[in-house]
N, C-alpha and C positions, 0 to 999 in steps of 0.2 A: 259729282265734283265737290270738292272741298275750297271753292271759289266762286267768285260773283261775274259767272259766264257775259254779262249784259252788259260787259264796257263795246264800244263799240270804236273802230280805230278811229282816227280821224281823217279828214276828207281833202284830198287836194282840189285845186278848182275846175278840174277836168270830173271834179263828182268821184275819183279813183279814191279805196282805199290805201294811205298812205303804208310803206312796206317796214314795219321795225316789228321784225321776227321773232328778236328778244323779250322783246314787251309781250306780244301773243304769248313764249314759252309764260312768263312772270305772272301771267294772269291767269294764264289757261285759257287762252281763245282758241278755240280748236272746236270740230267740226269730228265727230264720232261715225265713222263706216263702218258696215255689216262685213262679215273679208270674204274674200271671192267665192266662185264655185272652186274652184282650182284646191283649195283645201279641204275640202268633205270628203272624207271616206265613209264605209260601213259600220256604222258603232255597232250593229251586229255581230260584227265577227270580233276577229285577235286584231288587233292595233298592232300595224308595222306603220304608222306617221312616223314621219322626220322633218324638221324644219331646219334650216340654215341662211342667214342673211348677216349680210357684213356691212349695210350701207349703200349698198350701189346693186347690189345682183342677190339673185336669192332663189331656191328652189327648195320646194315642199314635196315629201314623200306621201304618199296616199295609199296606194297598196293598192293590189285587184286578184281576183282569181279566188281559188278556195282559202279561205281562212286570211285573204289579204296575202297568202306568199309569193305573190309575183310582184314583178317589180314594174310601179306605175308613180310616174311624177311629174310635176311640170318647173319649169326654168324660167323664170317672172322676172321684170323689171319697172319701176314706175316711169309714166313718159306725163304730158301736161293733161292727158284722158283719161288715167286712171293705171290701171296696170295693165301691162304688156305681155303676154306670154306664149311659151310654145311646152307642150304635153310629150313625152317621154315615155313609151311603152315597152315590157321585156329589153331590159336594157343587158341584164346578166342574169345567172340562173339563182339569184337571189334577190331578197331585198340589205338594201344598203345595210352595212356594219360601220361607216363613217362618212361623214359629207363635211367638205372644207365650201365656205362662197370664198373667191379672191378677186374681187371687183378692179383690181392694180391687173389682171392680164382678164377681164370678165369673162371668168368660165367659175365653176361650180365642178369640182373635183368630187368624186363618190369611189366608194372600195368597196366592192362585194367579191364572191368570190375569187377567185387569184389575181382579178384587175382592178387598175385605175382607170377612170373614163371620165374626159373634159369635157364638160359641157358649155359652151361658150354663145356667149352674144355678141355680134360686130356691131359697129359704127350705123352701120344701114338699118341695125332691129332686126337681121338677121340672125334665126336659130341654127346650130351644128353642135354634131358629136366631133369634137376638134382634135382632139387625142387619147389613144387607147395604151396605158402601161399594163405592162405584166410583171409577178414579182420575180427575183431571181431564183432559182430550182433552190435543195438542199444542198446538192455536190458544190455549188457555188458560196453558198453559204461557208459552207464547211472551208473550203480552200481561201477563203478569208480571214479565217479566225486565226486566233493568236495562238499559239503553240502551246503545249503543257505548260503550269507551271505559271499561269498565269495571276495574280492579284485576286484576294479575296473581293474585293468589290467588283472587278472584273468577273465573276463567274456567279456573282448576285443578279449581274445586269444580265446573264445572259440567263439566267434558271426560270423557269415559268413564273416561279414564287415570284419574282420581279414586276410580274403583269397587272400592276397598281394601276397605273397612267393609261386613258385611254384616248389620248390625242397622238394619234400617229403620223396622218398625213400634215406637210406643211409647204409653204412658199417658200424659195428662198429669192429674194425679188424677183424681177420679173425674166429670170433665167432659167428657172428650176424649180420643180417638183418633187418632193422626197416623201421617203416615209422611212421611220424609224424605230427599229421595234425589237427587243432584246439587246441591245451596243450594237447595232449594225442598219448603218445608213443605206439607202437605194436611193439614186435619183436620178433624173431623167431630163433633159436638156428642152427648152419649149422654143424647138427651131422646125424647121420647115424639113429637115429629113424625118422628125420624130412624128408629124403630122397625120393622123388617118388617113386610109386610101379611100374613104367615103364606101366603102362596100359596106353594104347590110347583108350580115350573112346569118340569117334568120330561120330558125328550126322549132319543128314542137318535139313537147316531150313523148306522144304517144309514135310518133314518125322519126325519130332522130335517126334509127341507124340506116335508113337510105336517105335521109336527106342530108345528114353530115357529108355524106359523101362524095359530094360535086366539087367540093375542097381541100386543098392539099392538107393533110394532118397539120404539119407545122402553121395550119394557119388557123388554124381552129383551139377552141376552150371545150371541154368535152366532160361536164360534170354532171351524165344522169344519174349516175350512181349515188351523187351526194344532196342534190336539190329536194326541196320539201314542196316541189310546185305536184299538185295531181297530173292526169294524161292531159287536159287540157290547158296546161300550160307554155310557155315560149319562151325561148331563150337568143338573144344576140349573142353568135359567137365568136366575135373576131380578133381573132390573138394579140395582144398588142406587145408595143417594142419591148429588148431585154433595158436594164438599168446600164443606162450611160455610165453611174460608177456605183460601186459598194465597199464601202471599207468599216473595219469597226470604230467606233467611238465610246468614250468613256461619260456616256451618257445616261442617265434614268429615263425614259419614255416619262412625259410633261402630262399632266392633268389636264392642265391648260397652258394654251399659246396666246401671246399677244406680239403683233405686229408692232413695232416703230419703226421712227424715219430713219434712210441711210442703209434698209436692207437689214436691221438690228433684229433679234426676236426673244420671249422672256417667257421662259417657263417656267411654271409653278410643278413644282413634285412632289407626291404624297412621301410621309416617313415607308421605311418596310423594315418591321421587324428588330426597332431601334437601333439600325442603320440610318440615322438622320441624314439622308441624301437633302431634305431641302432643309431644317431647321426655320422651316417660317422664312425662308430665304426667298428669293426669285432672281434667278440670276440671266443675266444680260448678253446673250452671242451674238457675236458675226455672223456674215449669209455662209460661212464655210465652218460654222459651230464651235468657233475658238470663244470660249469665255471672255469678256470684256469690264464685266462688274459687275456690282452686286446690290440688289435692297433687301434692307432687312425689315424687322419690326411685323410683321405678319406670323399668327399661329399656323402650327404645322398641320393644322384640320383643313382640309378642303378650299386649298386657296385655288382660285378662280380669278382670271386675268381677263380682261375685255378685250377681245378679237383685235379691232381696230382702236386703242388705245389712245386716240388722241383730243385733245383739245386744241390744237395744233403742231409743235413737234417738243415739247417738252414736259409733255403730262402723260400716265400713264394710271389709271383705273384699275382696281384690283380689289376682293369682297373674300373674307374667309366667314367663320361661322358668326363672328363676334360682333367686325366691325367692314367699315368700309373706309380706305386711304384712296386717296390723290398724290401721288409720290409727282416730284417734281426731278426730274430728270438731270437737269444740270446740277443738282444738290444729291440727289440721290435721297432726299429726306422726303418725310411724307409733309403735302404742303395743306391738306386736312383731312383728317380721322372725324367720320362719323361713327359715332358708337349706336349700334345698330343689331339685332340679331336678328334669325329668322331671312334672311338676305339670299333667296332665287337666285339673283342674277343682280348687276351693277352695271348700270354703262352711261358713257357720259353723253348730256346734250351739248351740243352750242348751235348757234346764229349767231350771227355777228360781234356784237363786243360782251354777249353773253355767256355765262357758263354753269349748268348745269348738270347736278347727276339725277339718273333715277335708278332709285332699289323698289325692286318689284322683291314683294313679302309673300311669306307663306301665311296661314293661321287668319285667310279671312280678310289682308288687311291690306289688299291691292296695293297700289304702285305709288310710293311717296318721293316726292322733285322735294329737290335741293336745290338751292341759290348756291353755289360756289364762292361769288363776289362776297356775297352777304350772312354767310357762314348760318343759313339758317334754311329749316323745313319753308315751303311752300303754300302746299296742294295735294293730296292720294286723288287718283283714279282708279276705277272700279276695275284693277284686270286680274281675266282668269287666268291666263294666259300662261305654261311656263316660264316662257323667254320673249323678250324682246331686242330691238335693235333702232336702232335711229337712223332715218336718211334725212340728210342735211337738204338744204336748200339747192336746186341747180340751174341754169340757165337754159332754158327752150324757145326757139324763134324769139330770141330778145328780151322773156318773158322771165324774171324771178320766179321759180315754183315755187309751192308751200311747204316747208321742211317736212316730215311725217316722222310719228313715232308705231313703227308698227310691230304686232303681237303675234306668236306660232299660231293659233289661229285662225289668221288671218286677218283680223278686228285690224284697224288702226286709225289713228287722230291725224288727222290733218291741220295743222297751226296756221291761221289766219284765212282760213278758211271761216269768210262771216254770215253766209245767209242763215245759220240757224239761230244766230245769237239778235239780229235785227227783228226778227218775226215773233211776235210773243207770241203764237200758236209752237211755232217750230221751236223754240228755247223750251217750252212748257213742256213736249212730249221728250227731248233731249234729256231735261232734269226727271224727267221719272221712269225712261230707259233706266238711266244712268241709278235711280234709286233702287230698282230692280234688280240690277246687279249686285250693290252694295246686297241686297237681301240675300242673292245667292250664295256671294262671298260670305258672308258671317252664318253661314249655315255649317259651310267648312270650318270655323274655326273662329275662335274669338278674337277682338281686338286689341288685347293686352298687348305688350310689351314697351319696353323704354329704348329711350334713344337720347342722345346728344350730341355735342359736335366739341374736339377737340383740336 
């Protein structure tokens, strides 16, 4: 850490530490965890890992079978014990091609071969496969499309060459599930007819053609001919609903999504082929994808939007190669530019009356906090990490929890979490973890580069 870990909170007269979550972000009180089992796979073989967390729900891919091509994961949540989870095995005849968390209806959305499948957590910490979509055929496809004669940008969006953007699936609040992919919308209604029939209808690949067969065609997914799993692999087959609706749209498939208040959504789009679809743009729709507005001021390289975009309902986070904005919503203007390069990933913190961003850096130079209020660097922490994501603080048996910043790895900080900053054995082995790491990071890469804040 790039901070003096050994403040210690102060004490109420019940002997409690007093609770300002902000102060722990501002100093760096936080408390370092090793991350589950639940994320290790076999570094032996091919890496099919996936990681996805929005704040509230979260599931990690792991892989199993030969080469990692079957599909194994688990569907985790933090409770006041640590993490909660339940394991997820052959779910489809592959592994995952995308995984959405949507903590607003807590399920964890995955697209592998022709389905969707909701993976959900209730109120009780009970696990389900909650909903199974399928996409709509060709002929249907077809019978939606626009007639000859259609707009050159129109048959850009619909040409393969188009296939820049690889955020397909999306929320549209808590009514609807879509996915969008060449100008043409699918979605699918999250009601209690569209609901799975709770059948596991479960096959291997060396037995498939009598064991497919206890169930009607129309209810089965039937892809041995195109999986990469060997004979001793397994596949869920159970056909899920057609799309409640499909129509085309005059849309680019989004790089990236970001969530605001009100059912809003903001996607950033790559150029194709000096068809400036985004021009450094990101522009602003309704939950029925009618355009709303627009922010500018972002290069057209790889802008990247933060999933869950808020600091409450008027800020929205966003990182291209350069730099990192805080666009201010009711202004539409950015309300600070950090001039930044090398920038993973951006997302913001907060607790309480604080505000926070962290840009997790490539080049060695782990994960640098931002004071928002104070328009100035921090702190670096040592993360390997691709991605990270933030859970806020939440209320258990009456109890404030410790906010957590945690990493695809699994690794995460727990903030105000103080037995190991009181203990000068336990602070001593923390600070030279923590320098170990730093070793490893700058093995990858040095720590050059500049930064400012505008």
């Amino acid at each position: 850490f790039h901070t003096d870990m050994s403040q210690v909170a102060t004490l109420t007269d019940q002997g409690e530490a007093n609770v300002n979550f902000a102060l722990d972000i501002e100093i760096c009180r936080a408390r370092h965890v090793e991350g589950d089992e639940i994320f290790y796979s076999d570094s032996g073989a091919y890496s099919s890992s996936m990681w996805e967390h929005d704040g509230g729900i979260g599931f990690v891919h792991t892989g199993a079978g030969w080469k990692n091509r079957d599909f194994k994961g688990a569907l985790y949540a933090f409770n006041s014990n640590g993490i909660t989870k339940q394991s997820f095995s052959n779910e489809f005849w592959e592994t995952p091609r995308e995984m959405l968390a949507d903590s607003i209806n807590s399920t964890v959305w995955i697209r592998a071969d022709e389905r969707i499948k909701g993976f959900s957590i209730d109120e009780g910490r009970r696990f389900s496969t909650s909903y199974i979509f399928n996409f709509a055929e060709k002929k249907a496809l077809k019978k939606a499309s626009e007639p000859s004669g259609a707009s050159k940008r129109r048959k850009i969006i619909e040409s393969k060459d188009a296939e820049h953007g690889h955020a397909h699936l999306m929320v549209l609040g808590s009514s609807h599930v879509a996915y969008l992919d060449r100008g043409y919308l699918q979605t699918w209604k999250l009601d209690e007819a569209n609901r799975h029939d709770g059948v596991r209808r479960l096959v291997d690949v060396l037995g498939i053609d009598d064991q497919i067969r206890q169930w009607p065609e129309d209810e089965v997914v039937n892809w041995k001919d195109c999986c990469w799993m060997d004979e001793t692999g397994s596949a869920e087959v159970s056909r899920g609903c057609k799309p409640d609706s499909l129509r085309p749209v005059d849309i680019v498939k989004p790089s990236s999504i970001g969530y605001l208040p009100n059912d809003r959504l903001a996607f950033a789009n790559a150029c194709y082929d000096g068809a400036h679809f985004s021009n450094g743009q990101i522009r602003i729709y309704d939950h029925d994808l009618r355009e709303v507005s627009c922010l500018a001021g972002m290069s057209s390289d790889g802008i990247d939007i933060v999933h869950r975009p808020t600091f409450g309902s008027a800020s929205l986070v966003a990182s291209d190669a350069s730099c990192v904005k805080i666009f201010d919503l009711r202004t539409g203007k950015p309300e600070m530019t950090i001039k930044q390069g090398g920038v993973k990933c951006s997302i913001p913190i907060y607790a309480d009356d604080g505000r926070f961003v962290l840009n997790n850096l490539y080049g060695g130079r782990g994960g640098m906090m931002w004071d928002v209020r104070q328009k100035k660097a921090l702190y670096s922490l040592p993360i390997k990490a691709d991605t990270v994501a933030w859970i806020p603080s939440w209320t258990e048996g009456g109890v404030r929890q410790p906010p957590k910043l945690i990493l695809s790895n699994g690794e995460y900080y727990s903030f105000h979490d103080l037995w190991d900053v009181r203990d000068e054995d336990d602070r001593s082995f923390n600070e030279r973890v923590a320098g170990t790491i730093w070793e490893e990071l700058e093995e990858d890469g040095n720590k050059s580069g500049e930064c400012s804040i505008m």
